[in-house]
DOLUMTI-972112 format. One record per residue (C-alpha): residue in one letter; x negated, y, z; residue number from 1. Coordinates in Angstrom, 2 decimals, always signed. Last residue first. Layout:
N
REC,resn,x,y,z,resi
REC,A,X,Y,Z,NUM
...
# end
This chain:
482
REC,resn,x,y,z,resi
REC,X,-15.48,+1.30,+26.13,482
REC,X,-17.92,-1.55,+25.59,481
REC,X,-16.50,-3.82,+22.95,480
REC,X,-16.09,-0.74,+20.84,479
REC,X,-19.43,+0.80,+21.37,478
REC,X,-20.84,-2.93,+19.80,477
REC,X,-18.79,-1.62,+16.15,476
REC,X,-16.91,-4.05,+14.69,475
REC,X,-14.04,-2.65,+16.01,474
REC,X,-14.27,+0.72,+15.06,473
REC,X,-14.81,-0.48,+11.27,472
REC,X,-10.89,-1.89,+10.36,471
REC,X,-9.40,+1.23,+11.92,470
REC,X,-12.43,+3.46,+10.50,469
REC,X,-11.36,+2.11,+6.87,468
REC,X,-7.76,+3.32,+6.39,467
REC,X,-5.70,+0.46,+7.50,466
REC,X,-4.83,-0.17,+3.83,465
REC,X,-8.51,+0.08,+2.52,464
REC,X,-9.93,-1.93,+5.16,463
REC,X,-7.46,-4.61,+4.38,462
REC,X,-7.71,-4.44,+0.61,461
REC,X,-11.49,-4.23,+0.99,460
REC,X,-11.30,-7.82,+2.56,459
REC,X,-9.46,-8.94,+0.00,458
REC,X,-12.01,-7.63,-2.66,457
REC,X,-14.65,-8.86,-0.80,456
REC,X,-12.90,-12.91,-0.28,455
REC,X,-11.84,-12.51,-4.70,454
REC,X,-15.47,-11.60,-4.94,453
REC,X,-17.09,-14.46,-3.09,452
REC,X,-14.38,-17.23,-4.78,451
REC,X,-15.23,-15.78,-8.72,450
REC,X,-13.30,-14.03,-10.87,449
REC,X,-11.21,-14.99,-13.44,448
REC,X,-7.87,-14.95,-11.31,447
REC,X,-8.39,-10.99,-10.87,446
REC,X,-5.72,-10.24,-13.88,445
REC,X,-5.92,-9.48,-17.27,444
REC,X,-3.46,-6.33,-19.08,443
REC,X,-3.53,-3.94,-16.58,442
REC,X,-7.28,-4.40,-16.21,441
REC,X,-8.95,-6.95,-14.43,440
REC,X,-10.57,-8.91,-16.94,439
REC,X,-11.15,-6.67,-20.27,438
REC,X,-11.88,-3.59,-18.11,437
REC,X,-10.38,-1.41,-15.76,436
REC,X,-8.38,-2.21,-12.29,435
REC,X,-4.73,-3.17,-11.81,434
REC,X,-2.98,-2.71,-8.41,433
REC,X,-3.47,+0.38,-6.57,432
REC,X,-4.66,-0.88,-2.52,431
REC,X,-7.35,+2.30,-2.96,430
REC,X,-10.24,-0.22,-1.22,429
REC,X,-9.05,-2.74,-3.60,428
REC,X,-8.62,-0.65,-6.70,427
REC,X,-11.95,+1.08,-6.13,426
REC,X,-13.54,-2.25,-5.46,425
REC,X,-12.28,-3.79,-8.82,424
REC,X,-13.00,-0.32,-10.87,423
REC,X,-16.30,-0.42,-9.60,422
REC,X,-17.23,-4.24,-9.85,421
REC,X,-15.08,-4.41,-13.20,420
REC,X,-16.49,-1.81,-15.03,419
REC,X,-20.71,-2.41,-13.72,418
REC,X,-20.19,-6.31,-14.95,417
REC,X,-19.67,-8.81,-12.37,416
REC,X,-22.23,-11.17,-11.06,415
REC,X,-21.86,-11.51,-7.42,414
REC,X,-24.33,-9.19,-6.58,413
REC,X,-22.03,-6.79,-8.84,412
REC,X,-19.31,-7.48,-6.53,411
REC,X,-21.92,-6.49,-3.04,410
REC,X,-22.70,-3.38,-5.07,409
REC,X,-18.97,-1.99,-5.72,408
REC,X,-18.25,-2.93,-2.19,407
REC,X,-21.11,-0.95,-0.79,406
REC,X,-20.21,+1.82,-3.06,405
REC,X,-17.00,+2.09,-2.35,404
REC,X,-17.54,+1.87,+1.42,403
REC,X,-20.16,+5.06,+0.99,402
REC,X,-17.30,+6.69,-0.86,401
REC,X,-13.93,+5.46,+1.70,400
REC,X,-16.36,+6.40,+4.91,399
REC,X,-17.68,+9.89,+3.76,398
REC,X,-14.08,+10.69,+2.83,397
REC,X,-12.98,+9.61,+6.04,396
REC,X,-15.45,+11.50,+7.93,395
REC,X,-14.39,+14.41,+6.52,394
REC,X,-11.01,+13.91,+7.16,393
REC,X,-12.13,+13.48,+10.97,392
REC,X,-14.22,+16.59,+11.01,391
REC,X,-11.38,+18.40,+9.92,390
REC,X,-8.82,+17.18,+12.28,389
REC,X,-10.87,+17.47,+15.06,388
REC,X,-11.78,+21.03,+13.87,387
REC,X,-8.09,+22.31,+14.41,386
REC,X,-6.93,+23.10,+10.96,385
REC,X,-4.65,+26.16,+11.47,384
REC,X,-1.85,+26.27,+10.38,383
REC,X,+0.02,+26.98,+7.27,382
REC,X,+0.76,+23.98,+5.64,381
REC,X,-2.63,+23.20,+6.13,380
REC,X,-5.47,+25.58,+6.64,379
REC,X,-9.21,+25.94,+7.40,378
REC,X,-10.30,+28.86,+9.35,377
REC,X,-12.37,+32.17,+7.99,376
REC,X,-14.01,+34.44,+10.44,375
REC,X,-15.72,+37.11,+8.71,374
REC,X,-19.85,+38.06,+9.23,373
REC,X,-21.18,+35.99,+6.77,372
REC,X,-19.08,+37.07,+3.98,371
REC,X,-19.43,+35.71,+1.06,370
REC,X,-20.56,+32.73,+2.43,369
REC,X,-17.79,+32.71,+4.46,368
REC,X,-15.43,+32.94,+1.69,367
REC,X,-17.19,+29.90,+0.21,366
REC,X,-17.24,+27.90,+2.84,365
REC,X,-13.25,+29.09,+3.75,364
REC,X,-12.30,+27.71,+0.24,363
REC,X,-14.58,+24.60,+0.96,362
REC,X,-12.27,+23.82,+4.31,361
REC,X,-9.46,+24.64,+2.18,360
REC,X,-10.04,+22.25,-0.86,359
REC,X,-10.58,+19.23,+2.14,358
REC,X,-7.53,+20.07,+3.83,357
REC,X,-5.54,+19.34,+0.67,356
REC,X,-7.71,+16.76,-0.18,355
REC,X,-6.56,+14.92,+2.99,354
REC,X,-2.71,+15.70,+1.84,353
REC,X,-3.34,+13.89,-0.96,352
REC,X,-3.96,+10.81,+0.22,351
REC,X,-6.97,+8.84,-0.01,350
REC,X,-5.02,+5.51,-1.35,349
REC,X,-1.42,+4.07,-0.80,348
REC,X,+2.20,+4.95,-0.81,347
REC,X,+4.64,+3.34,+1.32,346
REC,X,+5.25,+6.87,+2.69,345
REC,X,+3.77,+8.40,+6.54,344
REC,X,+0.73,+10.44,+4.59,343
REC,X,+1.99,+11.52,+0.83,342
REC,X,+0.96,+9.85,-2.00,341
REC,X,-2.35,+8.54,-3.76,340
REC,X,-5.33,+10.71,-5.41,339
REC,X,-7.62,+7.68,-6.29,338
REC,X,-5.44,+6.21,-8.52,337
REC,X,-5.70,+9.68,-10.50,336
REC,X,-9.03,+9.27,-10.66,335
REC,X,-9.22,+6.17,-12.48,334
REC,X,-6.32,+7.29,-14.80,333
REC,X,-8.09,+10.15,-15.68,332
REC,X,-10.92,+8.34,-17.20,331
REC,X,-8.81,+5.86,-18.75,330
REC,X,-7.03,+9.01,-20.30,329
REC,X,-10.34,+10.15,-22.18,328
REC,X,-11.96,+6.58,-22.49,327
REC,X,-9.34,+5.64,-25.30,326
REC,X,-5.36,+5.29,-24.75,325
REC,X,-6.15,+1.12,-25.14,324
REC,X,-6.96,+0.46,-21.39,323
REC,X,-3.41,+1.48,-20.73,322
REC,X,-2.37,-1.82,-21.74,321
REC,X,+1.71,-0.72,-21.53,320
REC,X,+4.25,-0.89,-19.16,319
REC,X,+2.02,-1.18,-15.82,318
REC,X,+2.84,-1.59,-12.01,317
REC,X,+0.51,-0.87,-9.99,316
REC,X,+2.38,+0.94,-7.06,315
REC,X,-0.58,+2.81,-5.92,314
REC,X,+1.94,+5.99,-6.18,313
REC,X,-1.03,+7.55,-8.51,312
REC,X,-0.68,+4.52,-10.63,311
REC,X,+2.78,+3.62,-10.57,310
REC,X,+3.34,+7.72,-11.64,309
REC,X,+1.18,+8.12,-13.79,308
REC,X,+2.03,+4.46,-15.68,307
REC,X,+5.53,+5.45,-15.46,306
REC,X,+5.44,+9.57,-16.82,305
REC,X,+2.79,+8.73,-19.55,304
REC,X,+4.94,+6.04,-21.24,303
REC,X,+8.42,+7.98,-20.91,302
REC,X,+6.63,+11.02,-21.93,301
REC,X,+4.90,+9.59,-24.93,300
REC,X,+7.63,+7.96,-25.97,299
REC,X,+9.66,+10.69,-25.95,298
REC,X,+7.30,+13.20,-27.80,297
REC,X,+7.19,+10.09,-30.27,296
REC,X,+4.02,+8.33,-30.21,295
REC,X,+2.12,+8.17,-34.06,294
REC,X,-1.13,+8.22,-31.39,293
REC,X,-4.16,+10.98,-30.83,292
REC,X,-1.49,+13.71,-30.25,291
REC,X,+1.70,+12.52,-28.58,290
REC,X,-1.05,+10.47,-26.33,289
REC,X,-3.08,+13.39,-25.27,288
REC,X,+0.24,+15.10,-24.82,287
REC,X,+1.55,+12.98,-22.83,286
REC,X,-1.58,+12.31,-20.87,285
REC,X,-1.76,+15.99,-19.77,284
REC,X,+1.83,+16.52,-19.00,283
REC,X,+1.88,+13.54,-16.71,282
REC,X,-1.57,+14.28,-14.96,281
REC,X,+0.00,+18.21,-14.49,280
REC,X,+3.57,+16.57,-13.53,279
REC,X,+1.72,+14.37,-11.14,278
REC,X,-0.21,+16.86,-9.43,277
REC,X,+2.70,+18.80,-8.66,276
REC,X,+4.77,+16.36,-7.24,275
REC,X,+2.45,+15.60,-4.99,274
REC,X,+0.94,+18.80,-3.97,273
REC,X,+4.75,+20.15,-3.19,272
REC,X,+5.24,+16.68,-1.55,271
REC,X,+1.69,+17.88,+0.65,270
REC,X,+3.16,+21.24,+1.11,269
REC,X,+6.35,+20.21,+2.94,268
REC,X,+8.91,+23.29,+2.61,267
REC,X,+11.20,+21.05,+0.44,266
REC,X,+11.34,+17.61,+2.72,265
REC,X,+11.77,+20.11,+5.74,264
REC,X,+14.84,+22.14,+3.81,263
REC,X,+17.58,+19.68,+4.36,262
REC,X,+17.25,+19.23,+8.62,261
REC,X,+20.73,+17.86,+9.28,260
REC,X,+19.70,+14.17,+11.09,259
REC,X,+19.64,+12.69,+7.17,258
REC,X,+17.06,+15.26,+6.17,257
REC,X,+15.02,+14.88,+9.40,256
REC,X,+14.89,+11.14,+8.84,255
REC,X,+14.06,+11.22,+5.45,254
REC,X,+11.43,+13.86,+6.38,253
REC,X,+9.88,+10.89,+8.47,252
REC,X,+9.71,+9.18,+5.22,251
REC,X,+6.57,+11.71,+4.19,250
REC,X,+7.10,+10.80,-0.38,249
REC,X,+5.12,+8.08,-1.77,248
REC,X,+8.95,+5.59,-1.49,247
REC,X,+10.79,+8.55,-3.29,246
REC,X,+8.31,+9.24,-6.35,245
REC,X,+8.07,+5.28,-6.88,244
REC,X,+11.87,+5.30,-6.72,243
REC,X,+12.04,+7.74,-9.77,242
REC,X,+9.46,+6.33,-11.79,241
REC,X,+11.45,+2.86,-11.57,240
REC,X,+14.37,+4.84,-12.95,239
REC,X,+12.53,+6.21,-15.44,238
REC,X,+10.77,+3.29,-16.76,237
REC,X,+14.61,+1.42,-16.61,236
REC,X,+15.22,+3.70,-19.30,235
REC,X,+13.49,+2.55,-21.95,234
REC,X,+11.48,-1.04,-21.23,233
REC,X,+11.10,-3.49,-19.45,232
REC,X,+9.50,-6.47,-20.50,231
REC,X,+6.24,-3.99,-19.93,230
REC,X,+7.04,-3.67,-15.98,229
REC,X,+4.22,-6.67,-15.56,228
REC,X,+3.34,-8.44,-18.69,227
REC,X,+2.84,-11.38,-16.80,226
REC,X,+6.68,-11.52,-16.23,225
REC,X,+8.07,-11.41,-11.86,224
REC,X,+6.39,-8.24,-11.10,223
REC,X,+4.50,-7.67,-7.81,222
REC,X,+3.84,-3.90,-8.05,221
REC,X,+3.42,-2.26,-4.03,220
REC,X,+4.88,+0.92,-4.29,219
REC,X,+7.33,-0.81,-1.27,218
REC,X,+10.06,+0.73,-3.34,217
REC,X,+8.99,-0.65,-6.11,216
REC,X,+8.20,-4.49,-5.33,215
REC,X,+11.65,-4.52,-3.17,214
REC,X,+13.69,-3.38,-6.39,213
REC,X,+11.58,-5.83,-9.18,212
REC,X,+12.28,-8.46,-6.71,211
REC,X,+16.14,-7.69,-6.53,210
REC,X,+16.77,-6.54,-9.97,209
REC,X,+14.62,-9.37,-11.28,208
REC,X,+17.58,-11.49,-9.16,207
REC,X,+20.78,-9.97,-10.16,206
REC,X,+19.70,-9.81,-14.26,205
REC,X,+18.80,-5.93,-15.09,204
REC,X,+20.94,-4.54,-17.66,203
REC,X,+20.83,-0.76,-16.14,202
REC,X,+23.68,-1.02,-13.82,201
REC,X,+21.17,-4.06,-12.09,200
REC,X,+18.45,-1.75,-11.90,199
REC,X,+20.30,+1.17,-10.38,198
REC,X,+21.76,-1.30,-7.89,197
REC,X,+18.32,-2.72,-7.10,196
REC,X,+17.05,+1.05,-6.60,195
REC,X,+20.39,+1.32,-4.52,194
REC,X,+19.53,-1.46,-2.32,193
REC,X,+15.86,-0.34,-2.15,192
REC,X,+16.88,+3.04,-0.63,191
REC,X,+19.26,+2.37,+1.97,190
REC,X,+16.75,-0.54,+3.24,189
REC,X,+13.84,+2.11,+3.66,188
REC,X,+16.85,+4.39,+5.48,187
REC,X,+17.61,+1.63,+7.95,186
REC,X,+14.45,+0.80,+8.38,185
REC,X,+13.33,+4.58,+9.19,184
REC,X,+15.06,+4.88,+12.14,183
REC,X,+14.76,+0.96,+13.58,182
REC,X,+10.91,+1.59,+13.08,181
REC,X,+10.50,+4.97,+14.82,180
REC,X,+12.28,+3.57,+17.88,179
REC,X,+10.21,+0.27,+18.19,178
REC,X,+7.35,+2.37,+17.32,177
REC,X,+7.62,+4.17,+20.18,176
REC,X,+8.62,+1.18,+22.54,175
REC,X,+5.59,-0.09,+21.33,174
REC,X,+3.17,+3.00,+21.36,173
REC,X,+4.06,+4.45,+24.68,172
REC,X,+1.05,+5.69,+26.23,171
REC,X,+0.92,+8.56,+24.06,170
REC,X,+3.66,+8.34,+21.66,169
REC,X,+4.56,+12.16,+20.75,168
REC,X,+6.84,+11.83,+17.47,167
REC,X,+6.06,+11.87,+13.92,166
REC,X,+6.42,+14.84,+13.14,165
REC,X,+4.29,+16.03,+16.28,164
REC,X,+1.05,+13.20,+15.63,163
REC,X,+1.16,+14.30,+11.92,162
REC,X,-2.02,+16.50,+12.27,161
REC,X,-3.55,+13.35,+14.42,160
REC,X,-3.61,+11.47,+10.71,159
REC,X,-6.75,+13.12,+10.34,158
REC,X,-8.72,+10.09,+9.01,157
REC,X,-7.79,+8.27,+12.13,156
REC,X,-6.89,+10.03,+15.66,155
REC,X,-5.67,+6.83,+17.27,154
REC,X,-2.27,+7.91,+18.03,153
REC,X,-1.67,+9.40,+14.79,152
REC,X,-3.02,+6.27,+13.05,151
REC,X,-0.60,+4.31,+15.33,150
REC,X,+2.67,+5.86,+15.09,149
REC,X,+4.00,+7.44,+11.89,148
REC,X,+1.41,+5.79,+9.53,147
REC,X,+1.62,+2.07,+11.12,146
REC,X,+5.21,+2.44,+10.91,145
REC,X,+5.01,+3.02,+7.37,144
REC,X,+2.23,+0.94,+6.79,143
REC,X,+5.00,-1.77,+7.91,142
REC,X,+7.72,-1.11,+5.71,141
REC,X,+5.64,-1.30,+2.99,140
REC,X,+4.12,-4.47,+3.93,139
REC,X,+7.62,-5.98,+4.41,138
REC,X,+8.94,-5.03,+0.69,137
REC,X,+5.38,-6.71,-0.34,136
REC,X,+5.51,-10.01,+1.44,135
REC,X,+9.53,-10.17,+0.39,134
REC,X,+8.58,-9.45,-3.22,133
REC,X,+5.41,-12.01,-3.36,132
REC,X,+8.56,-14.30,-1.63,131
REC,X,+11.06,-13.81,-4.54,130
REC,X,+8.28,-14.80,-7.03,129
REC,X,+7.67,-18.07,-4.80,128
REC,X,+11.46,-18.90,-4.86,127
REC,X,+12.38,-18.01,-8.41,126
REC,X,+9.77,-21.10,-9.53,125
REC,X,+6.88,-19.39,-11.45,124
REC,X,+7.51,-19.65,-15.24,123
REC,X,+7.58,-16.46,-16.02,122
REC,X,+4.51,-15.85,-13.95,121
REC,X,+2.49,-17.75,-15.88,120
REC,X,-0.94,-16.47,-14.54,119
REC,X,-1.68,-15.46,-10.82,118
REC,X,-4.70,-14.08,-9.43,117
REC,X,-2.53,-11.06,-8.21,116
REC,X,-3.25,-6.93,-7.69,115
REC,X,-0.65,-5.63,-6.30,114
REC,X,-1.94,-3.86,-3.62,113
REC,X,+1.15,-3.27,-1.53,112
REC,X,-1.50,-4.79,+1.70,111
REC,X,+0.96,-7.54,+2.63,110
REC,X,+0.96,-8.75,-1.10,109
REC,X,-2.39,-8.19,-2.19,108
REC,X,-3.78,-9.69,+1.43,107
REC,X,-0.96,-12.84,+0.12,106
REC,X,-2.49,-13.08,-3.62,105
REC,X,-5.82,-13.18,-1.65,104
REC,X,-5.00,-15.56,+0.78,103
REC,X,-3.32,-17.68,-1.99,102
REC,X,-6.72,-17.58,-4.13,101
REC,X,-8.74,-18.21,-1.66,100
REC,X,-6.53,-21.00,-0.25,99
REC,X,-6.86,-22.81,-3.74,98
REC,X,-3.40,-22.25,-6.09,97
REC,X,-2.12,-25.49,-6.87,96
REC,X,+1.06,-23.15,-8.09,95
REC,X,+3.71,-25.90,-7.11,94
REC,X,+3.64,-24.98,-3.70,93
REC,X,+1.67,-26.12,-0.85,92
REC,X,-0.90,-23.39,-1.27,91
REC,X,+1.00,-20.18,-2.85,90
REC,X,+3.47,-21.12,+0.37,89
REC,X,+0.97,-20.95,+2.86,88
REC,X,-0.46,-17.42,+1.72,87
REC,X,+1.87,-15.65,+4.15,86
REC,X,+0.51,-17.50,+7.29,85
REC,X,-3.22,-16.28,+6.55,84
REC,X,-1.94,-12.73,+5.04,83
REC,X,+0.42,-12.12,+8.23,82
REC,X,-2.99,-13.25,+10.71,81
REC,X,-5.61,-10.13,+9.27,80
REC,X,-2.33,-7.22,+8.71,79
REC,X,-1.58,-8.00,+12.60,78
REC,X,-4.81,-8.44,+13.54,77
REC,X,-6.17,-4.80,+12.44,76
REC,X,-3.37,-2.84,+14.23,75
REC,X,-3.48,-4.93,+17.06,74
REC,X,-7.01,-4.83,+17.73,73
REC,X,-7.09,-1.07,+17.23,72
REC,X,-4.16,-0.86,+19.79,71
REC,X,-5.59,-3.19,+22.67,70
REC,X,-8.90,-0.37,+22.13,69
REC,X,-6.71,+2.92,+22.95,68
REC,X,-4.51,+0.84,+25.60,67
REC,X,-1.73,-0.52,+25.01,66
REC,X,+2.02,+0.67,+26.61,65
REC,X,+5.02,-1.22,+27.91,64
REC,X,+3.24,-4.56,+29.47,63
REC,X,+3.36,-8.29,+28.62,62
REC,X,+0.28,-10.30,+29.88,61
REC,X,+2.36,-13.30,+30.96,60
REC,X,+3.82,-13.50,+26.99,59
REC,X,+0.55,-14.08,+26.09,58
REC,X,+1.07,-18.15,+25.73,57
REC,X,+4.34,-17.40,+24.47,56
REC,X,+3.64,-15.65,+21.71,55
REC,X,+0.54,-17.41,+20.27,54
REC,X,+2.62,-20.76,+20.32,53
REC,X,+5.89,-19.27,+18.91,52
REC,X,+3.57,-17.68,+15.96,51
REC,X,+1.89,-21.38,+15.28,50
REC,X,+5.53,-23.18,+15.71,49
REC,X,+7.02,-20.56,+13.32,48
REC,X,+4.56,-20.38,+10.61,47
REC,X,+3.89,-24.22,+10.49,46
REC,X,+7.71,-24.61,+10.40,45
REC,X,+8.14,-21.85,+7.77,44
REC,X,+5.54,-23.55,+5.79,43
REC,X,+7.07,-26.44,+5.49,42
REC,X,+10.52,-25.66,+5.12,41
REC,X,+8.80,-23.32,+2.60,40
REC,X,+7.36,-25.93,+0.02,39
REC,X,+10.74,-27.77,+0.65,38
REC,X,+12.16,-25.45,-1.86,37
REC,X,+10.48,-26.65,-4.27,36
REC,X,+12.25,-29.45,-5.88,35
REC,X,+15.04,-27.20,-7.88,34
REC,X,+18.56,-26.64,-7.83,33
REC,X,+18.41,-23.11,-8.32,32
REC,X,+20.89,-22.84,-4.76,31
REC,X,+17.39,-24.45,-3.35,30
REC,X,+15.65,-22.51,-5.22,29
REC,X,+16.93,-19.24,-3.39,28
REC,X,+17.76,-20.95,-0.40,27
REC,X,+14.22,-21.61,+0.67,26
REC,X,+13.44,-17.93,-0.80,25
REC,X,+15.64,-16.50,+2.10,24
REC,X,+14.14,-19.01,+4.72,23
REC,X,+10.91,-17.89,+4.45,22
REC,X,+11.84,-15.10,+6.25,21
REC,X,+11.91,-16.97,+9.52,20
REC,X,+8.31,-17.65,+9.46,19
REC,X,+7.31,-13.97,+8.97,18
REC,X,+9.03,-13.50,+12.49,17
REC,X,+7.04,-16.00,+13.80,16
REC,X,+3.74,-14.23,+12.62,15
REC,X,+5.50,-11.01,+14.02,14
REC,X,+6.63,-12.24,+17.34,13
REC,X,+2.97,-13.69,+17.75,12
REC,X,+0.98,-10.57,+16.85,11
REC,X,+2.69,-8.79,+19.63,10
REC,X,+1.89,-11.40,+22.19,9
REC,X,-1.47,-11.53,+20.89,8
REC,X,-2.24,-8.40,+21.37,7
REC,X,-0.45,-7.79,+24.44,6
REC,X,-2.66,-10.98,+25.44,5
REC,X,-5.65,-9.64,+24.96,4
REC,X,-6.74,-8.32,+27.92,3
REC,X,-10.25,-6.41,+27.77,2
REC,X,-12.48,-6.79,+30.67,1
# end
């Protein structure tokens, strides 16, 4: 029978952990002077006691490694039970926000979606807009960790190519990831504080420079003004294009670089790809713009290079109503949010190193075809694809388009128009931010639509983050029975 108290002994320490961090935006309005900071003595104490609870009543099942299925379940209930905790301050604070629409702006959070239901955010109190920070800054540490040792371990989407970078953890996933995490937490926090220095040196105030810093690097787009990134503008757009690029890029080549190895983050084919891809999307849309629009070449660039880059980052952030560049560059900017970053980064979506694998398994069809009678293999980064690996990509692009499509459906069933059900459950399943359209584009938000939409869209967010087949094994009746 399967013990779940490793599971839940896990998932307690984390639910009370999220507890504690309620604290920090406590004092924030409570140093503002205002009324709402007991809003997360509350909730802290509900968080707390409830994690404490789960925690100890498992602790008897403690061990040192999981199990193949223990993992799944842990994986999946950890980014499931954060949400329902993290949304208790939308609820009991001055937002009057329904639990559908806290859950979801908490899923958005935890998930480095971005997408909110939220209107008036200028007038949010400090404490609630620092928290959608914290929720975000946390889930991007998290997939992170999640990236380098659990999708590895469990063979998902092809993560198993990384399974040697990101160091062997069979039978050992918690202490692993115990290890992993305290490396690459100490170079995630390098990084935000000087993207909130940069943004403070650039005529940010202290605390938009703080939220705006831990919604970047996390790519996850929680701005503090309804018109997102947009009060910003100039040169902060190229600093906040420059973090995005560093938080989608493989952290674990942050830790090689910093233990002496300079050229892995350079010889990596999949940042090559990256940074590739953007300055071709870039280039494109700048000139598209410089030439249908009075845009100065500047402008253009400056304009093109953010939106790209929060976009394809699945950061989400937006500086202008992209919806208005004409059906050309919307176009673009669809796919593009469908490209993503680099595996093991804060990044979100396919991934590009997935269609990097996909190209050469169709550049070996084709040779093959060619000639029937040569042996052509699939390569990445110039190995061998071993056909695990390739059938598992596969797989994952089968999953993420017949789960787009499903999603897409079950929103128009709900009554939303053909833009906004398939730009809503690409940008869910995706985790990017905005969608297209009137109502959920970069210049709307998802508060407009209705309770059964805002519940799929959340639940595609989840799915989406823990790329699909975690989320799906589980529900499957082969699961239960291994």
């Amino acid at each position: 029978m399967l013990d779940l108290r490793p599971v839940g002994y896990v998932i307690g320490l984390l639910v009370t952990a999220l507890g504690l961090t309620m604290i920090v935006p406590m004092l924030v309005d409570l140093a503002e002077g205002r009324e709402h900071w007991p809003v997360f003595v509350e909730s802290g104490l509900i968080t707390i006691l409830a994690g404490g609870v789960m925690a100890l009543s498992c602790s008897n099942g403690v061990r040192e490694g999981l199990t193949i299925q223990q993992t799944f379940l842990l994986t999946t209930g950890v980014w499931l039970m954060l949400p329902i905790f993290g949304a208790l301050p939308f609820v009991l604070g001055a937002t009057e926000a329904r639990y559908v629409d806290a859950f979801f702006e908490a899923m958005s959070g935890l998930t480095t979606t971005g997408s909110t239901v939220f209107t008036g955010l200028d007038g949010l109190p400090k404490g609630l807009l620092l928290w959608r920070g914290i929720l975000q800054w946390l889930g991007g540490i998290g997939i992170i960790v999640v990236a380098m040792v659990f999708l590895p371990e469990l063979r998902v989407g092809g993560m198993q190519i990384f399974r040697s970078e990101a160091f062997e953890t069979m039978g050992k996933i918690l202490p692993r990831a115990t290890q992993i995490a305290s490396q690459i937490s100490g170079i995630y926090i390098a990084i935000t504080l000087v993207c909130a220095l940069v943004y403070l040196i650039l005529g940010m105030n202290v605390f938009d420079a703080t939220v705006h810093a831990l919604t970047t690097v996390s790519t996850g787009g929680f701005a503090n003004y309804d018109a997102s990134f947009g009060t910003f503008v100039g040169v902060k757009e190229y600093a906040a294009s420059f973090f995005m690029i560093l938080a989608a890029l493989p952290f674990v080549r942050y830790v090689q670089l910093i233990n002496g190895n300079t050229t892995a983050i350079w010889r990596d084919t999949q940042v090559h790809a990256f940074l590739g891809t953007i300055a071709v999307i870039v280039g494109v849309s700048a000139f598209t713009l410089t030439y249908i629009f009075p845009h100065s070449i500047e402008r253009a660039v400056r304009e093109a290079l953010f939106n790209v880059v929060s976009v394809m980052s699945g950061t989400g952030f937006s500086s202008v109503d992209y919806m208005a560049w004409g059906p050309f560059l919307i176009a673009i900017f669809f796919f593009a949010g469908l490209i993503g970053g680099c595996a093991g980064s804060t990044a979100c979506s396919v991934k590009i190193f997935r269609y990097q694998i996909l190209f050469s398994s169709i550049r070996a069809q084709l040779r093959k075809t060619r000639s029937p009678h040569g042996i052509f293999t699939p390569r990445y980064d110039g190995r061998p694809v071993d056909a695990d690996v390739l059938g598992s990509v596969m797989s994952f692009f089968v999953f993420f388009v017949v789960s787009l499509g499903l999603l897409s459906v079950a929103l128009g069933m709900t009554g939303l128009d053909f833009v906004t059900s398939l730009s809503g459950a690409a940008t869910a399943l995706a985790n990017i931010g905005p969608g297209l359209g009137d109502t959920i584009g970069p210049a709307g938000n998802f508060g407009p639509l209705n309770d059964t939409a805002k519940w799929l869209l959340a639940g595609g967010m989840l799915v989406g983050r823990l790329e699909l087949m975690v989320v799906y094994a589980i529900v499957t009746v082969q699961f239960w029975r291994a």
